[in-house]
TIMAR-879849 format. One record per residue (C-alpha): x, y, z. Coordinates in steps of 0.5 Angstrom, whole numbers, padded with zeros to 4 digits, always signed. Example, Ala and Ser with C-alpha at 12.3 -4.5 7.8 and 13.67 -1.06 7.14 Angstrom:
residues 2
+0025-0009+0016;+0027-0002+0014;
***
This chain:
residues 602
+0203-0137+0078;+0203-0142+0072;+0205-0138+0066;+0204-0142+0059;+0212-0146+0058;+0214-0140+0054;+0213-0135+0059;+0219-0131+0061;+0215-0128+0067;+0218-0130+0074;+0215-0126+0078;+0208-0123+0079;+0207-0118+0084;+0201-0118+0088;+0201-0125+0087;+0193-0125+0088;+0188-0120+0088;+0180-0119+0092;+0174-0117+0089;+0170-0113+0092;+0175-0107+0093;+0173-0100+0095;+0180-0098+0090;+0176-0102+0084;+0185-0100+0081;+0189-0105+0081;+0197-0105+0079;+0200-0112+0077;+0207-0112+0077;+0211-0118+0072;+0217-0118+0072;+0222-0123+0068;+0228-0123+0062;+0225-0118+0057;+0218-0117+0060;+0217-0110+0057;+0217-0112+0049;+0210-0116+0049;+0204-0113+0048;+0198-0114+0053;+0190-0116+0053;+0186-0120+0057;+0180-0125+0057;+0176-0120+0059;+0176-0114+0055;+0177-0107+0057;+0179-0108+0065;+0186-0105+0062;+0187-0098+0063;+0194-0097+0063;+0201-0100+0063;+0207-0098+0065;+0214-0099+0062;+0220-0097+0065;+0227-0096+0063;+0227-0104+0065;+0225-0108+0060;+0224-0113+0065;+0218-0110+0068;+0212-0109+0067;+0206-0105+0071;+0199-0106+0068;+0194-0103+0071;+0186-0106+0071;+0180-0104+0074;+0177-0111+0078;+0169-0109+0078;+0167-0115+0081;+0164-0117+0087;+0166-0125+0086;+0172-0129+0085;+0173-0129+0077;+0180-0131+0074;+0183-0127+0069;+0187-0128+0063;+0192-0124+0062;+0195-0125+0053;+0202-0123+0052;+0202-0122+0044;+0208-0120+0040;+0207-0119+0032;+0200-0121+0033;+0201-0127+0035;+0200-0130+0042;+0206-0132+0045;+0204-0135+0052;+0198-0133+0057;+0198-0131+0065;+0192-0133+0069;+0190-0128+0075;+0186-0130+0081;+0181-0125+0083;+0179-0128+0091;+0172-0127+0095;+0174-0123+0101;+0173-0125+0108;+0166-0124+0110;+0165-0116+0113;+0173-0115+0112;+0172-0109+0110;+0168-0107+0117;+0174-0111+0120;+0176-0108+0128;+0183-0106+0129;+0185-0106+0137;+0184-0101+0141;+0185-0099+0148;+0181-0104+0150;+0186-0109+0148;+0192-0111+0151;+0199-0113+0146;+0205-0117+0147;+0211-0116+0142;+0215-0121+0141;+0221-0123+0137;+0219-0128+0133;+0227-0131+0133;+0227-0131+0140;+0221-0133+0143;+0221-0141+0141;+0223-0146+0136;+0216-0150+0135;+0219-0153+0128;+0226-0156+0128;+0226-0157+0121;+0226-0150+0119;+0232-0146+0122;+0236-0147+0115;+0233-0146+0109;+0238-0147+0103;+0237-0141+0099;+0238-0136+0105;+0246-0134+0107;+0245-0134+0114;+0245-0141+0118;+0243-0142+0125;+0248-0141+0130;+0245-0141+0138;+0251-0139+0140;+0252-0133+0136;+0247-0127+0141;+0247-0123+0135;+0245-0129+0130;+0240-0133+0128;+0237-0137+0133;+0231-0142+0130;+0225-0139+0133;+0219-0139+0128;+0212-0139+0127;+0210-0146+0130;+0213-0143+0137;+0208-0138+0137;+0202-0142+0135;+0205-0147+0140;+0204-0142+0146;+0199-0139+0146;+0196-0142+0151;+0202-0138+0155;+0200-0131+0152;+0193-0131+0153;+0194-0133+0160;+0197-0126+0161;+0191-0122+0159;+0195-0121+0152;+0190-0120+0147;+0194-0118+0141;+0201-0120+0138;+0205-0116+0135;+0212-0119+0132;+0217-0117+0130;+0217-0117+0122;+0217-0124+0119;+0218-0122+0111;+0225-0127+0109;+0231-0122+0111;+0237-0125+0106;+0242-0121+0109;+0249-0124+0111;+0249-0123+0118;+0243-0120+0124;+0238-0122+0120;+0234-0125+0125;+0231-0118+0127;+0228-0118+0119;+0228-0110+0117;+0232-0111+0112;+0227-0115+0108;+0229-0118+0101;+0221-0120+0099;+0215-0117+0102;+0210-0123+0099;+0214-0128+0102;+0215-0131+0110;+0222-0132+0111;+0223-0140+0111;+0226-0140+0117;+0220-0137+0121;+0215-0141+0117;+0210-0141+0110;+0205-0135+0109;+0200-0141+0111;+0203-0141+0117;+0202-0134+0118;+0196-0135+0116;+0194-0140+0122;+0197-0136+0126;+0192-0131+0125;+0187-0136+0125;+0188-0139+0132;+0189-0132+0135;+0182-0130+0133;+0178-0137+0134;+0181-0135+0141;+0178-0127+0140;+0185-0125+0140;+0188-0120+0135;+0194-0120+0131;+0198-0114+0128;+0203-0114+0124;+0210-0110+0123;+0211-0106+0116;+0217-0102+0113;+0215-0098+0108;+0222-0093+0109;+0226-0098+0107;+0229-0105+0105;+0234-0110+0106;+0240-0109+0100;+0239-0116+0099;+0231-0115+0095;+0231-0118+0089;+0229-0111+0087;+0236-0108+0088;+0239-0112+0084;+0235-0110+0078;+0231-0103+0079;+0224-0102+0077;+0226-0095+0076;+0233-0091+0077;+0229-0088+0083;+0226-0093+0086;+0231-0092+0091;+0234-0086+0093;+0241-0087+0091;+0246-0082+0091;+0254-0082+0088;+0257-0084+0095;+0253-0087+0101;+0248-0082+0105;+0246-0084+0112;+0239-0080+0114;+0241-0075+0119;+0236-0078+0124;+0233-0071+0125;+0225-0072+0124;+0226-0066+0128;+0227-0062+0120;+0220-0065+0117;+0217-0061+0122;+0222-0055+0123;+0220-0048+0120;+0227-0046+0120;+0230-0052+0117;+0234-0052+0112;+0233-0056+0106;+0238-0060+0105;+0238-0063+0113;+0231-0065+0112;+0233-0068+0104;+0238-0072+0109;+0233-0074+0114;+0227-0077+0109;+0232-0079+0103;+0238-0081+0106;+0239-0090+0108;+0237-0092+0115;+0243-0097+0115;+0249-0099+0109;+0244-0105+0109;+0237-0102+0109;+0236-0097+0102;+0231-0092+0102;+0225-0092+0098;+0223-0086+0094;+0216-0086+0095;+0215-0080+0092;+0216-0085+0086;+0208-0086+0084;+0210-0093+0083;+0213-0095+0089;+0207-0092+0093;+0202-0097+0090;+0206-0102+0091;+0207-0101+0098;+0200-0099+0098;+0197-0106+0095;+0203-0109+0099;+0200-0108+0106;+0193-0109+0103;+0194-0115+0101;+0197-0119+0108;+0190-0115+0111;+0186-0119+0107;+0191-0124+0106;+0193-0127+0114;+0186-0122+0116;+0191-0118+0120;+0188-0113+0126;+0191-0107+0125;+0199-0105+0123;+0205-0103+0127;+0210-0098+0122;+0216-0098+0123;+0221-0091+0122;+0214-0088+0120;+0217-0082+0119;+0223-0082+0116;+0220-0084+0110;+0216-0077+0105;+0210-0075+0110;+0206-0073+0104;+0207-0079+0101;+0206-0083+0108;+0199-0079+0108;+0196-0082+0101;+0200-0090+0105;+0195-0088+0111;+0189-0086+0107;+0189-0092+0102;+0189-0096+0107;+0184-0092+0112;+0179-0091+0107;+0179-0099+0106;+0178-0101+0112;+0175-0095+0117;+0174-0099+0123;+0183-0102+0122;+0188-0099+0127;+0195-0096+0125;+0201-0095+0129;+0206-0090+0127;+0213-0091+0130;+0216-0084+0131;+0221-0084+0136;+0220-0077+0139;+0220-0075+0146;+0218-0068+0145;+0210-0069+0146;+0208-0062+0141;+0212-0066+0136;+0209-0074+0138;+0202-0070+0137;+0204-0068+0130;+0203-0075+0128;+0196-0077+0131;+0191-0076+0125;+0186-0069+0126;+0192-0066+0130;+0191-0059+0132;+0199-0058+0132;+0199-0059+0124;+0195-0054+0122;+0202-0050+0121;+0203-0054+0115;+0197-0056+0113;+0198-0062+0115;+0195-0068+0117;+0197-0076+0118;+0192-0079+0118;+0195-0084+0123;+0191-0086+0128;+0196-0088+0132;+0203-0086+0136;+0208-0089+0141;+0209-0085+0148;+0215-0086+0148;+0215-0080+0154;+0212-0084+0158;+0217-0090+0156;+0223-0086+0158;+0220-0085+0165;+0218-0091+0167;+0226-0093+0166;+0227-0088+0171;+0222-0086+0177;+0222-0091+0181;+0229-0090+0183;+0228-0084+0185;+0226-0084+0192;+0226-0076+0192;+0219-0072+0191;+0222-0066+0189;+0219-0061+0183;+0222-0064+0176;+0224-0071+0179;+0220-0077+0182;+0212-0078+0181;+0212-0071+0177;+0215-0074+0172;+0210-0078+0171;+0204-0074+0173;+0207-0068+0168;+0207-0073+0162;+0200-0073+0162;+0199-0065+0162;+0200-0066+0155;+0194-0070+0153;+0191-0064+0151;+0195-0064+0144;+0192-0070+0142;+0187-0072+0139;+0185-0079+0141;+0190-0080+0147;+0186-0087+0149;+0190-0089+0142;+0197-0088+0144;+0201-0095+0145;+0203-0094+0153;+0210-0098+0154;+0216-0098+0158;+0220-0102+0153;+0220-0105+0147;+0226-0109+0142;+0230-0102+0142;+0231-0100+0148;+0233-0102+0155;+0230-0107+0159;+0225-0105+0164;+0228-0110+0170;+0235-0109+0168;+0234-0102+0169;+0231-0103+0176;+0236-0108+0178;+0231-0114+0178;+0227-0110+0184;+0219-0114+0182;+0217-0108+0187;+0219-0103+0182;+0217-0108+0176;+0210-0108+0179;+0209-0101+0179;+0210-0100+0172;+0206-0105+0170;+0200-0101+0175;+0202-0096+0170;+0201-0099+0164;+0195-0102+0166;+0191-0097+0168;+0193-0091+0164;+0189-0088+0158;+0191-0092+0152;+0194-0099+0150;+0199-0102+0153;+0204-0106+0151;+0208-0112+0154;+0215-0113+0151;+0217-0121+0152;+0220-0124+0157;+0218-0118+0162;+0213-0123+0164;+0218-0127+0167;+0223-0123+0170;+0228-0122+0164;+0233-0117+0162;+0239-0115+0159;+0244-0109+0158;+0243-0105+0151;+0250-0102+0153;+0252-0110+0151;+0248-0109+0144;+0242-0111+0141;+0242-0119+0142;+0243-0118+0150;+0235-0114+0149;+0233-0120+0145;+0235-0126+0149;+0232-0132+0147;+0226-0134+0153;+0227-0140+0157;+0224-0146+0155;+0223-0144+0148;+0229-0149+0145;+0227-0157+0148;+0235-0156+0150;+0233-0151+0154;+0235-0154+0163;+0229-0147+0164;+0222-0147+0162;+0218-0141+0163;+0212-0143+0159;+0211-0148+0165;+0208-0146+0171;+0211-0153+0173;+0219-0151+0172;+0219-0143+0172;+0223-0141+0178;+0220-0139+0184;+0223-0131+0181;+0219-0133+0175;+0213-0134+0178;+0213-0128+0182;+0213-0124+0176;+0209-0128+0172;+0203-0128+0177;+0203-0121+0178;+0203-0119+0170;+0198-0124+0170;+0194-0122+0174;+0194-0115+0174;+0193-0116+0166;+0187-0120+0166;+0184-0116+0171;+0184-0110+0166;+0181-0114+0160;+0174-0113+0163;+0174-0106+0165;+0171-0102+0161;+0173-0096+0165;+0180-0097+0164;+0180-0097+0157;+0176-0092+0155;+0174-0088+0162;+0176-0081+0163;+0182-0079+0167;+0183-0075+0174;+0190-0074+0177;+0192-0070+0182;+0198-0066+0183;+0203-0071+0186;+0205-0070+0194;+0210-0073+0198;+0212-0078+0191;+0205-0080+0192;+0201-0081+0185;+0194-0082+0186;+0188-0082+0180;+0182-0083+0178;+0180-0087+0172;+0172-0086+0171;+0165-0087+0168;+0159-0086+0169;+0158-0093+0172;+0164-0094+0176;+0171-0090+0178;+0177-0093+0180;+0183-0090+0184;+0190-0092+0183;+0195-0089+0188;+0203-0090+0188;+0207-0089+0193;+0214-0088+0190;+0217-0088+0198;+0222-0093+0202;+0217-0092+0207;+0209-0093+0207;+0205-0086+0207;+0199-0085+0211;+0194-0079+0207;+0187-0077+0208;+0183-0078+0203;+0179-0070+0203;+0183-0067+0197;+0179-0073+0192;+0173-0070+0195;+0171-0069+0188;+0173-0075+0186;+0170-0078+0192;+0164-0075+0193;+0159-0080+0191;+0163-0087+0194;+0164-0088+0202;+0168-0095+0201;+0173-0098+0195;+0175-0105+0194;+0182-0108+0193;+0180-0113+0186;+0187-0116+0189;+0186-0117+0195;+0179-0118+0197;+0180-0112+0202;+0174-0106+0202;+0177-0099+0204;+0173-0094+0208;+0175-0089+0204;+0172-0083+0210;+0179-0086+0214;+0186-0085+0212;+0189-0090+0208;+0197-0092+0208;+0200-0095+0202;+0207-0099+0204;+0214-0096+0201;+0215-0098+0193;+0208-0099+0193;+0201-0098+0190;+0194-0099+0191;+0188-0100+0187;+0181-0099+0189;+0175-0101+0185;+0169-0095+0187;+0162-0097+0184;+0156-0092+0185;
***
């Protein structure tokens, strides 16, 4: 920052900027004792184009216009009574080369989300950090439990190994609440890495090591709320900076109102102003202010960490209009980025709703701009298909052959994040009683399916946990991540013989999709299924692969003439699995909680 010694400013937000923006406008927050009572001009003249005094003396929003293609370093001159009282040097960087053109993940890619809390402590230096309330304690399930940064770069040899090809963690912004701030969405300073994960050069690193290994990295964001312990909320910018009200309003969780032609206003008020949490205030981003904050907020850790794309926390909980100009500021600086919109919706009109050019939004005039949306349909039934023995009308492989007959209400469904669990659900093994045939079946699903798949830690190895138990039994530590632990997941020496099974499997099946192009943006067949049997086709015009899914106790036995249109131009598939060719003119069995993939080529 280095303000002369007279300078009250304590803060200036974002600390540094990039030449080189398609937004040429700039919003530098200052903020200290009294801020607002100086007048402000810069070493450069005229790149001043408006500032912003609020009913806070202690900010102050001076808005600039960065021309510059190359680094430069600004002045800023804060006069009073026609006397300079001190000045405030600004760095403007160069930005990467191409970052504008930077490439977000996409179907082709395969994520590993993980809780960063909870997969490994790769510094044991860091697990307190005198400045933050809540200390380490293993022993608490829902405390902070010493996982950082350094333990995800210490293991990404683990992570690739299973075909993974993005990381996406939980939030890593400080949390300085009390208690249960290991999962860090009450974050109390967006500029700033939690000191118990590590440094922003840490996350910087991360970054690096991932893509020297052609890995991606997506970060999660928050724009609906912060934590109660931000440094904001304990000196406003504005009086409606938050939106607060004269007692305590909770949202209604009803994202079903934004979008409801019946609604009455006050319950979808409710949905959109009313807090997440007692400790999470909501942002009012109809507030211009705070939409350009958050706008050059997330701009600034792209560039910054050179992120591959977003993951957006209760996207639509915030004002949709305002989330629209988020998108769009952030879309129109990097048009080849990805971001992933978390709408907890099972109804697939309404999942639609959210995908940029969606047809289901003509109604209200309304388009996202997010590219993309969590298949939270899908998710649901994968925790409960393969206990269902019974192939009748509603139950079964239906379930799952019925989800995909809505593809046509989006309009890219290659672009949906297909998963069977994630850090606020159910534990995939724990909803199969820890059956791998059970497990490997949906993982067949989510590797060969239109869209991206997501694994969610600990899968890989077997883990589970109860969510009935709480939020910490679906976010264990993983085995071997703490050097006190008597089990070591990371390696292949010291898992478990059940570990490796799982393991092995994911690894395979993943890897294997990592080079097949078909599956990750060929069309899709299906057919109805019959008898609890699902069988697909994933094709181009180079290559076809057929899955099929026996969801029976016992083995079938099908002839293969109802493909025929799928069919008509091969005479034999190849087992990628097993090194075994199938004579696709012969019946083909498939044994009971049991799958089969075949690689047909012309």
């Amino acid at each position: 920052m280095n303000p002369t010694s007279q300078s009250p400013i304590q803060r200036i937000e974002p600390p540094f900027w990039y030449a080189g923006m398609k937004n040429k406008e700039l919003e530098i927050l200052f903020y200290g004792d009294n801020i607002a009572q100086f007048y402000v001009t810069t070493s450069i003249s005229g790149i001043i184009s408006k500032v912003t005094k609020t009913e806070n003396p202690n900010y102050l929003f001076v808005t600039i216009t960065v021309k510059w293609e190359h680094a430069m370093e600004i002045a800023f001159l804060f006069e009073k009574n026609n006397k300079t009282i001190f000045t405030q040097k600004y760095s403007i960087k160069q930005r990467r080369e191409n970052s504008a053109d930077r490439k977000g993940f996409d179907s082709s890619d395969m994520i590993y989300l993980l809780m960063p809390d909870r997969f490994a402590n790769g510094n044991g230096v860091n697990t307190n950090d005198e400045h933050l309330v809540e200390k380490y304690n293993r022993e608490f399930p829902g405390g902070r439990h010493g996982g950082d940064i350094n333990g995800i770069i210490q293991h990404l040899d683990y992570i690739e190994s299973l075909g993974v090809t993005a990381i996406w963690s939980t939030p890593l912004c400080e949390d300085n609440e009390l208690e249960y701030s290991y999962h860090t969405y009450a974050q109390s300073d967006v500029y700033k890495i939690d000191p118990r994960f590590g440094t922003n050069e840490d996350y910087v690193r991360l970054s690096t090591d991932l893509h020297k290994r052609g890995m991606k990295l997506i970060h999660d964001y928050v724009t609906n709320h912060w934590g109660i312990s931000h440094w904001m909320f304990k000196d406003f910018p504005t009086k409606d900076w938050f939106n607060i009200f004269d007692n305590y309003w909770q949202t209604n969780h009803k994202r079903t109102t934004i979008i409801d032609v019946n609604a009455a206003k006050i319950d979808r008020q409710q949905c959109v102003e009313g807090w997440f949490a007692p400790t999470m205030p909501d942002l009012n981003i109809a507030n211009p202010l705070v939409l350009r904050y958050l706008i050059q907020n997330a701009i600034w850790w792209i560039e910054y960490v050179d992120l591959n794309g977003l993951r957006v926390d209760t996207f639509n909980y915030a004002e949709p209009l305002q989330m629209v100009k988020w998108t769009q500021a952030i879309m129109t600086e990097y048009p080849n980025f990805n971001i992933l919109g978390e709408i907890t919706q099972r109804n697939h009109g309404i999942l639609a709703y959210w995908q940029k050019d969606s047809k289901t939004g003509d109604i209200h005039n309304f388009n996202s701009y997010l590219p993309s949306v969590m298949d939270f349909a899908l998710c649901d039934f994968l925790q409960i298909v393969f206990n269902e023995d019974d192939g009748s009308w509603d139950r079964g492989m239906t379930r799952i052959y019925d989800n995909f007959t809505y593809d046509f209400l989006y309009p890219n469904a290659h672009n949906l994040l297909v998963f069977a669990e994630n850090h606020d659900s159910k534990r995939l093994n724990y909803c199969y009683n820890f059956d791998i045939r059970k497990y490997k079946m949906a993982m067949v699903i989510l590797a060969t399916v239109r869209g991206i798949p997501q694994l969610y830690y600990g899968s890989e190895i077997g883990m589970g946990g109860d969510q009935y138990l709480g939020d910490a039994d679906i976010r264990q530590d993983f085995p071997g991540g703490w050097k006190e632990d008597q089990i070591n997941a990371f390696d292949p020496e010291r898992r478990t013989p059940g570990q490796k099974e799982f393991f092995d499997f994911t690894a395979k099946i993943f890897n294997w999709r990592k080079a097949k192009a078909v599956i990750h943006y060929g069309k899709t067949t299906h057919y109805i299924p019959e008898d609890n049997v699902y069988v697909y086709f994933r094709y181009n015009e180079i290559e076809a692969v057929m899955v099929v899914l026996n969801n029976n106790l016992e083995s079938r036995t099908f002839s293969t003439t109802r493909f025929k249109e799928n069919l008509e131009q091969f005479t034999s598939g190849k087992n990628p699995f097993y090194d075994i060719v199938l004579d696709l003119k012969e019946d083909v069995t498939v044994e009971g909680k049991d799958f089969l993939i075949l690689e047909l080529k012309k």
